[in-house]
C-alpha positions as CSV (number, residue, x, y, z in Angstrom):
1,X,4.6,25.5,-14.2
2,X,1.7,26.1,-17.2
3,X,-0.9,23.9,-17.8
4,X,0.9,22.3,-20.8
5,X,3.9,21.6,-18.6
6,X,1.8,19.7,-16.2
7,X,0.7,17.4,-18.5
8,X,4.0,16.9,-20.0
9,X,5.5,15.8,-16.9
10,X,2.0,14.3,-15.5
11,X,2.9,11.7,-18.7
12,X,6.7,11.5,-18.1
13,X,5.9,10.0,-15.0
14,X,3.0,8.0,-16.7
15,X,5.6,6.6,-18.9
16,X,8.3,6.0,-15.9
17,X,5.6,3.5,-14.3
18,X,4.0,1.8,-17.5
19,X,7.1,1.0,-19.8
20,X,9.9,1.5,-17.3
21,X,8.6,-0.2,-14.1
22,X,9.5,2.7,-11.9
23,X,7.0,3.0,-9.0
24,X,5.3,6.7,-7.8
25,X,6.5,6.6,-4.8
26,X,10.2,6.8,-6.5
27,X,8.9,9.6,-9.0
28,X,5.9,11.7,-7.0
29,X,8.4,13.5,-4.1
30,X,11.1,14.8,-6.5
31,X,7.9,16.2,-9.0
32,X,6.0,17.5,-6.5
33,X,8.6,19.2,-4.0
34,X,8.8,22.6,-5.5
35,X,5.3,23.0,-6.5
36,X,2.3,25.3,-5.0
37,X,-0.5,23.2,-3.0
38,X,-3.3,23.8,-6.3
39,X,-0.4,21.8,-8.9
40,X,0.4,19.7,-6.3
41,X,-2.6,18.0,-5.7
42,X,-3.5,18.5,-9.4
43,X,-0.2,16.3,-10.8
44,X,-0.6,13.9,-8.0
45,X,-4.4,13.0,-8.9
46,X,-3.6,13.0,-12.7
47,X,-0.6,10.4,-11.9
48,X,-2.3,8.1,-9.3
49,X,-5.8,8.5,-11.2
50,X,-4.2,7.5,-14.9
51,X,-2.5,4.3,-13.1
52,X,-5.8,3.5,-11.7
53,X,-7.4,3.4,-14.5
54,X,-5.0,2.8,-16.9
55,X,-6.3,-0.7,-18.1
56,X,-9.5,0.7,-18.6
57,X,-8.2,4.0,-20.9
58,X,-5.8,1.5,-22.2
59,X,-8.4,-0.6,-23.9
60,X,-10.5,2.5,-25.0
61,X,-7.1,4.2,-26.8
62,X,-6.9,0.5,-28.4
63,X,-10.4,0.8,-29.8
64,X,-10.3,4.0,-30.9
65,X,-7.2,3.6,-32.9
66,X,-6.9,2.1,-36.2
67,X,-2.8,0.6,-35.4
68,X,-0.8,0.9,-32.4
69,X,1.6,3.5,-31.5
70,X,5.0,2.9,-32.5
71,X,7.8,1.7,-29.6
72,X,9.5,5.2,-29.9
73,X,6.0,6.6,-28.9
74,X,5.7,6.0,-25.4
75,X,5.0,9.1,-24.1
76,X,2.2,10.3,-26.6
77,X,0.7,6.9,-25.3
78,X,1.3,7.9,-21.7
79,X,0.0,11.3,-22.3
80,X,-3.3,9.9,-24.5
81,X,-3.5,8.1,-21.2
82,X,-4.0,11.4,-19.1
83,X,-6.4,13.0,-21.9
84,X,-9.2,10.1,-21.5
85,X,-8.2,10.1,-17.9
86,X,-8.8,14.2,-17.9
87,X,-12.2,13.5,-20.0
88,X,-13.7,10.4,-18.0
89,X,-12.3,11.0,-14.4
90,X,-12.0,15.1,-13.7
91,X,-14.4,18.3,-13.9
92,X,-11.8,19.7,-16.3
93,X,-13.8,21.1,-19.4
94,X,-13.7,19.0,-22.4
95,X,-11.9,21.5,-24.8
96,X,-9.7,22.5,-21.7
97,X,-8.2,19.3,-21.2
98,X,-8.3,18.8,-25.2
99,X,-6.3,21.7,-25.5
100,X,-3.5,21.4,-23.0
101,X,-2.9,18.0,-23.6
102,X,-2.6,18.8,-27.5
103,X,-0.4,21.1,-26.3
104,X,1.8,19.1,-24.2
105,X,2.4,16.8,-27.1
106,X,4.6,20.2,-28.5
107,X,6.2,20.0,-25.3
108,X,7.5,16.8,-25.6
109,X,9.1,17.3,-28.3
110,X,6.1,15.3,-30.7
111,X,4.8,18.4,-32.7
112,X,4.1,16.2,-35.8
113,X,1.8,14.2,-33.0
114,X,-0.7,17.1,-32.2
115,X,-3.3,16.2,-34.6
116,X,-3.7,12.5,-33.8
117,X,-4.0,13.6,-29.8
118,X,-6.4,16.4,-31.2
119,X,-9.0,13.8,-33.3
120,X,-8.3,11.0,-30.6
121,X,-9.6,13.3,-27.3
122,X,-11.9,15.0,-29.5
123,X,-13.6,11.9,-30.8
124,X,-13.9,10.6,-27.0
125,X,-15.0,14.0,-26.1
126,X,-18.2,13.3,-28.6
127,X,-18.6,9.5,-28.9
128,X,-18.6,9.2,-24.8
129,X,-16.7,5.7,-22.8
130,X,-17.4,2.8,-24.7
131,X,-18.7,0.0,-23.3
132,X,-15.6,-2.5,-21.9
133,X,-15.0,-5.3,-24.1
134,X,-13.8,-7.4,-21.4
135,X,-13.8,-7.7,-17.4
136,X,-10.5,-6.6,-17.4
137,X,-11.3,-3.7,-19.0
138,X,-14.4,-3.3,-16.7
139,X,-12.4,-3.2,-13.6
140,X,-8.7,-1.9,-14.8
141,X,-6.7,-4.7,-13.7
142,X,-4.3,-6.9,-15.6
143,X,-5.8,-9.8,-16.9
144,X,-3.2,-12.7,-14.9
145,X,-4.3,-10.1,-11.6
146,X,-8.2,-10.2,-12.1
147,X,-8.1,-14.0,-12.9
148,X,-6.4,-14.8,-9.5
149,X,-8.9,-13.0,-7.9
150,X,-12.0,-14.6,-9.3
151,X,-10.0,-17.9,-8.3
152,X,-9.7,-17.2,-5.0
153,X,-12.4,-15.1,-4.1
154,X,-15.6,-16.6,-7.1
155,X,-17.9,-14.8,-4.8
156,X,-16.4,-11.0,-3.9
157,X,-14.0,-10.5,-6.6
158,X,-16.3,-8.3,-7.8
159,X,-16.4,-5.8,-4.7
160,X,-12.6,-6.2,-4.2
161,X,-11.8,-4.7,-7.8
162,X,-14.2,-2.3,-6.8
163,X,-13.0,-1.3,-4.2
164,X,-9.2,-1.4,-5.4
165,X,-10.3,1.3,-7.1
166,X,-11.7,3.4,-4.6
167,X,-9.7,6.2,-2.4
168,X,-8.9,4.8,0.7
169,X,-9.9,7.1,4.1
170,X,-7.5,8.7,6.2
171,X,-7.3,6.8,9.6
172,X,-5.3,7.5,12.6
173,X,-3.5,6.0,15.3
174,X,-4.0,7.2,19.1
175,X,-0.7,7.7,20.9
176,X,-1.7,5.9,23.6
177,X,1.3,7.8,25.6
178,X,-0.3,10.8,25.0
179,X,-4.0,10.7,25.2
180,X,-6.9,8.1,25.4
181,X,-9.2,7.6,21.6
182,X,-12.3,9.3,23.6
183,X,-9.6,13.0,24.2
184,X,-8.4,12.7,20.9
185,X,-11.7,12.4,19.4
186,X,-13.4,15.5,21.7
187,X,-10.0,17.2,20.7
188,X,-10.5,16.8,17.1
189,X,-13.8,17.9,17.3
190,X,-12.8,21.1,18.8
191,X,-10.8,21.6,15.6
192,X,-13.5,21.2,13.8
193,X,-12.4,17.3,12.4
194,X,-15.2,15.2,11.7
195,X,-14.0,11.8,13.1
196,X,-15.3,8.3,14.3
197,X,-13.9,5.4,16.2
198,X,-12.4,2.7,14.0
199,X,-14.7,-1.1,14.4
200,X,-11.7,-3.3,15.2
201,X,-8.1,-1.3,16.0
202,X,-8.6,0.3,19.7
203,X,-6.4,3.0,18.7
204,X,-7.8,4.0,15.5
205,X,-9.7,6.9,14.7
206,X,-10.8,7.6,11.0
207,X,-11.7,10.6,9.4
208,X,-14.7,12.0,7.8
209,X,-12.0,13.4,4.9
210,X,-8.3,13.7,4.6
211,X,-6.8,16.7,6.3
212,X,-2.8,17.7,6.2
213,X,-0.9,16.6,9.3
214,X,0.0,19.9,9.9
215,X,-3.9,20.8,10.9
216,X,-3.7,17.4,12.6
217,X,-3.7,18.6,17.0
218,X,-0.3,17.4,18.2
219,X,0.9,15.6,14.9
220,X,4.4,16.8,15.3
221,X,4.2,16.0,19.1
222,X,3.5,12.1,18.2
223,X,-0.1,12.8,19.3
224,X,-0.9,10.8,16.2
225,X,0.2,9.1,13.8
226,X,-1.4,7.8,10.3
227,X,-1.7,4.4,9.9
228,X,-4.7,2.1,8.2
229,X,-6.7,0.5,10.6
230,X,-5.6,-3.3,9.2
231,X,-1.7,-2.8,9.9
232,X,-3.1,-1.2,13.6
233,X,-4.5,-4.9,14.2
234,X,-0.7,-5.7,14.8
235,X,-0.3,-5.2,18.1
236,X,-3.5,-6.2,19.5
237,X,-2.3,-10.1,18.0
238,X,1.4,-9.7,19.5
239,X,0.1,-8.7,22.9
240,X,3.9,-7.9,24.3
241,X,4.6,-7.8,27.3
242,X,6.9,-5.7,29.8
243,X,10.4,-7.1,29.6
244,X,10.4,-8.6,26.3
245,X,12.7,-8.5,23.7
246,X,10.9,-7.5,20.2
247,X,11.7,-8.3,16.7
248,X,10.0,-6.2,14.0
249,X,12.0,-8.2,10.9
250,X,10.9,-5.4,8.1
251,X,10.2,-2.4,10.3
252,X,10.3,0.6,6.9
253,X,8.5,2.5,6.9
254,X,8.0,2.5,10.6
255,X,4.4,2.4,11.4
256,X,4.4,-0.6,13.3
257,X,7.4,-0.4,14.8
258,X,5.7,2.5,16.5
259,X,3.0,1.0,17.3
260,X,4.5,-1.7,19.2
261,X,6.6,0.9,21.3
262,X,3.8,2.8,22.4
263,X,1.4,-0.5,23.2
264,X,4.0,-1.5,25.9
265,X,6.4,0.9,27.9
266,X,8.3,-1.6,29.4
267,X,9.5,-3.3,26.8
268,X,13.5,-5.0,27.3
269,X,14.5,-3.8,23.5
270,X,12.6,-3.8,20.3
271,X,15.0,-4.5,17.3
272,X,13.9,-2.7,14.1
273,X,15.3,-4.6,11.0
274,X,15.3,-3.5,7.6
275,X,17.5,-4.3,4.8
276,X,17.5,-0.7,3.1
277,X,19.5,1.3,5.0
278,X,17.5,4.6,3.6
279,X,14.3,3.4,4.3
280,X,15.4,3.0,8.2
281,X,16.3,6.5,8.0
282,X,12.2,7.1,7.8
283,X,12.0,4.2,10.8
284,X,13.9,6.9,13.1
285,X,12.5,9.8,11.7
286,X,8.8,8.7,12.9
287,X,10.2,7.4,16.0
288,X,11.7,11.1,17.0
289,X,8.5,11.8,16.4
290,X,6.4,9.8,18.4
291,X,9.4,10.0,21.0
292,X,10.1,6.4,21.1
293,X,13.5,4.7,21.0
294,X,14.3,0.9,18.7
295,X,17.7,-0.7,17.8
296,X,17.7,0.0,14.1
297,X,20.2,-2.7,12.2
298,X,20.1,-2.5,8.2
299,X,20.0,-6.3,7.2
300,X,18.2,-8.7,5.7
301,X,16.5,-10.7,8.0
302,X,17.3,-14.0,6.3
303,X,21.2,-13.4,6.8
304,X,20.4,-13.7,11.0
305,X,24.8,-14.6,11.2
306,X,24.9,-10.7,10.0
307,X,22.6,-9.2,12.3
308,X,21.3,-11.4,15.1
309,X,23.4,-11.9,18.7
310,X,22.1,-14.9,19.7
311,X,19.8,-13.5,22.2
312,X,16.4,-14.7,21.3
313,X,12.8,-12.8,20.8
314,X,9.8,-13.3,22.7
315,X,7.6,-11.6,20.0
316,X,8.4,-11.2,16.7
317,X,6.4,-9.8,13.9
318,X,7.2,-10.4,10.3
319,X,5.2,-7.7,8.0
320,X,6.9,-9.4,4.3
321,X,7.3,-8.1,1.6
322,X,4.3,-9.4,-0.9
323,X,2.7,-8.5,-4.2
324,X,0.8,-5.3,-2.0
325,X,-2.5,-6.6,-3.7
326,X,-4.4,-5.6,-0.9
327,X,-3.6,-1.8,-0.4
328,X,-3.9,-1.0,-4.6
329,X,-6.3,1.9,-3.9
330,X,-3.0,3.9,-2.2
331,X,-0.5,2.4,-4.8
332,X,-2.7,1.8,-8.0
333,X,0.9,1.5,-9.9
334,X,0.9,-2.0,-8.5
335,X,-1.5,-2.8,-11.4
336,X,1.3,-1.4,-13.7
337,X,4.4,-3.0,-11.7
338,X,3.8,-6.5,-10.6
339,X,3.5,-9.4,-12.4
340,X,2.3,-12.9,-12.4
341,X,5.7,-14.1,-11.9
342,X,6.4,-12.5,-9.1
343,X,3.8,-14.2,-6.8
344,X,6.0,-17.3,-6.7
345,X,9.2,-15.4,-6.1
346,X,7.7,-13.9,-3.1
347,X,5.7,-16.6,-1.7
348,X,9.7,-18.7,-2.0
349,X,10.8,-15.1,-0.1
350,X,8.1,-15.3,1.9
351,X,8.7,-18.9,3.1
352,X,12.6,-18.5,3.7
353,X,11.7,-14.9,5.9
354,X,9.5,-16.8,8.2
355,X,12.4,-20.3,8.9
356,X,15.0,-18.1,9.5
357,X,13.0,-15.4,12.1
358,X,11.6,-18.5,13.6
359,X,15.4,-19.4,14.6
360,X,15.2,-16.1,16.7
361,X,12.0,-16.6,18.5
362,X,12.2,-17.8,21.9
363,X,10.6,-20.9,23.0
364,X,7.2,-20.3,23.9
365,X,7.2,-17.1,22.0
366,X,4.7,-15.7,19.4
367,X,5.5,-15.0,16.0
368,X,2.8,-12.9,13.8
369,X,2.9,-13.4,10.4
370,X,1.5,-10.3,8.3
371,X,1.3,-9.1,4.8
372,X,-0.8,-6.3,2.5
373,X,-1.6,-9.4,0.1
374,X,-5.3,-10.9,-0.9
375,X,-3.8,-13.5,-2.6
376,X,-3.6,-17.1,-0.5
377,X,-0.4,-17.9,-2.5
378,X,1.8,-15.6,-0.2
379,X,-0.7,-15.7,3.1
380,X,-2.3,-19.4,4.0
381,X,-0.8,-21.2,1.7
382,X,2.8,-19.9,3.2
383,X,1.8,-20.7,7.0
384,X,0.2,-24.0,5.4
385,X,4.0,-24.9,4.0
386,X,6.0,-23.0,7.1
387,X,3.5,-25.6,10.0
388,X,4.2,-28.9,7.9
389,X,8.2,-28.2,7.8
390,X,8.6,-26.6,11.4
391,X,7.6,-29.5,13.7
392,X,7.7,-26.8,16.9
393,X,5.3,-24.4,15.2
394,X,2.1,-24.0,16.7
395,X,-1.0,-22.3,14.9
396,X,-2.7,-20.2,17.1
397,X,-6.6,-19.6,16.6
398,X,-6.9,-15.7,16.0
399,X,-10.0,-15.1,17.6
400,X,-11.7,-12.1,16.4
401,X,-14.4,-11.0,14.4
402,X,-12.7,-8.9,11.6
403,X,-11.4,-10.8,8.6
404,X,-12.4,-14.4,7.6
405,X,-11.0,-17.2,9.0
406,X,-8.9,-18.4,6.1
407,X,-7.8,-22.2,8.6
408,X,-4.4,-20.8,8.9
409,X,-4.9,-17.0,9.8
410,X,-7.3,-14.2,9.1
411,X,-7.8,-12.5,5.7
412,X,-8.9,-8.8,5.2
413,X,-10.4,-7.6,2.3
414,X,-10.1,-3.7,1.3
415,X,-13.5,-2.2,2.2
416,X,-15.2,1.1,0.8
417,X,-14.7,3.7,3.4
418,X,-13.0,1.0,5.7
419,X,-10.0,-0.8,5.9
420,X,-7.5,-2.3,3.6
421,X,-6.7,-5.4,2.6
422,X,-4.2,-7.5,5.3
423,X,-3.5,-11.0,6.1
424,X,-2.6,-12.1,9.4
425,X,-1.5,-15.3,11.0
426,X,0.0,-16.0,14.8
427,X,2.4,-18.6,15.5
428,X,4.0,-20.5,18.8
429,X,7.2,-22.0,18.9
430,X,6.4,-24.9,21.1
431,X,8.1,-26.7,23.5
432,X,6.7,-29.6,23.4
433,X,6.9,-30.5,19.6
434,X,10.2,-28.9,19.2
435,X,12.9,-31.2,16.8
């Protein structure tokens, strides 16, 4: 693939997020399947790093042009997009990434384009980043997203938009099966892979720098498996036990489903539940992996006639689906993709998830309540709602020392070189209360 190539399709996919609301984990595999390590990991930082900072580039294309681009002109936008990124964010040279990216305008089929991509890089190039006019700007998030932030958090929204911004560490999880976090770590040393105990997850490892799996000792044996130290913190809130029956209600990708298999041996049956039947195909590919058996059902967990038996759940752990706000530095198309109206349609999701899995749950059983959301409008504010309608539901004090106490759970906030951003609440059903 030449250099002008990569750009061209480097803004095709640029294009797919910002005016077509397609995410990159849709568009990244198909791109990057046929393509040498070197383009690989040079289209996949030119696509994540324009989303990231899209916002920001946005607002310096705005200033330095004297009227918009037309509708029809999308991807010239999308590919001025990955020219400031090139100039601001890379150790291309300059009149390199001036070049290609003029050239990748011919490529696209906008020859009649090249010379306002020419004078817009170049005049970047020599006038340098202009100061943002705004805090959006500053910190590359949609406006509506930054405001809820500074709501909610007056004190650290600061540090969180910084460190949405960041590039998240690669942590592990132990296979407790397999080996102890002390072996692991003297066997990764041995390979020469600088590591260090994770604070809060007992299983978690992180690493100095990401390394592929395949250099990982006893990846493909389901020695490890890589997982960010917040969604770790499952397990050590369900605390299963042997003989219980387990609900995970939306297991994909599969990570804690795993994880609750191999914190307890003896479990009666763990039911995996997912509603898109694909993504349980990557449930059971990282269980062969770790060598651990669950029922998969394809379903959605609020239809329990279609899936559930009647038999009920002494642990259940409902991971729903939210806004992702917390985990932005590994999907900084989230900035691109969600909008403000979709905080209330998923808190309303949210809500109905947790009544109906709360039919399931045994009497005297623990529900754990989890999402990849900073935002109290799909985490307390949900378990706030769910413990006023559900007379047998029982908050249970987390006690821990990651997080903040939020009153109804415990938020995590995305940390430099740490972990990312998680809510978690725990729930009882109990019998005493119960309607």
């Amino acid at each position: 693939m030449s250099l002008p190539d990569r750009r061209a399709q480097a803004a095709r996919v640029i294009y797919a997020v910002s005016a077509q609301g397609r995410s990159l984990t849709q568009l990244m595999p198909p791109l990057l399947a046929d393509c040498d390590p070197a383009t690989r990991g040079q289209l996949q930082d030119w696509c994540f790093g324009s989303c990231r900072w899209y916002h920001r580039l946005e607002g310096e294309l705005k200033q330095r042009m004297r009227k918009p681009l037309g509708k029809d002109q999308g991807l010239i936008k999308a590919l001025l997009i990955l020219g400031l990124y090139q100039l601001r964010h890379t150790r291309i040279a300059p009149h390199a990434a001036i070049h290609e990216t003029v050239a990748a305008a011919r490529t696209l089929g906008a020859p009649g384009l090249t010379g306002l991509v020419n004078g817009i890089l170049r005049g970047a190039d020599r006038d340098g980043e202009p100061t943002p006019a705004t805090d959006a700007m500053t910190t590359s998030h949609p406006e509506w997203m930054l405001g809820k932030l500074k709501g909610n958090y007056p004190e650290q929204w600061q540090s969180i938009a910084q460190n949405n911004n960041g590039h998240p560490p690669m942590t592990l999880r132990v296979n407790r099966r397999h080996l102890t976090r002390e072996q692991a770590l003297e066997q990764l040393a041995q390979e020469e892979i600088d590591a260090s105990p994770c604070p809060w997850a007992p299983q978690g490892i992180q690493l100095a720098r990401p390394v592929p799996v395949d250099q990982l000792p006893g990846f493909f044996s389901g020695h490890y498996s890589v997982q960010d130290e917040a969604a770790q913190l499952c397990t050590t809130l369900l605390q299963v036990e042997p003989g219980q029956r387990v609900l995970d209600a939306c297991a994909a990708p599969g990570g804690k489903t795993g994880a609750i298999l191999e914190s307890q041996p003896e479990l009666a049956e763990l039911v995996a539940l997912d509603q898109d039947a694909s993504r349980l195909e990557q449930v059971q590919e990282n269980l062969d992996r770790i060598g651990q058996f669950a029922t998969l059902k394809a379903a959605d967990a609020r239809d329990t006639d279609s899936w559930w038996d009647g038999m009920p759940f002494q642990r259940i752990l409902l991971d729903a689906p939210c806004s992702g706000t917390g985990v932005m530095r590994r999907h900084p198309d989230i900035k691109l993709l969600r909008r403000e109206t979709d905080i209330k349609a998923l808190a309303d999701l949210q809500l109905e998830l947790l009544q109906q899995c709360w039919r399931t749950l045994a009497t005297g059983g623990r529900l754990v309540y989890a999402t990849c959301s900073v935002f109290p409008q799909e985490n307390s504010r949900i378990i706030s709602r769910f413990v006023n309608l559900q007379l047998d539901a029982e908050l249970e004090l987390i006690d821990a020392d990651w997080g903040q106490d939020t009153g109804y759970g415990r938020q995590l906030l995305p940390q430099q070189n740490g972990h990312d951003g998680f809510f978690y609440a725990s729930l009882r059903k109990n019998p005493a209360a119960q309607i």
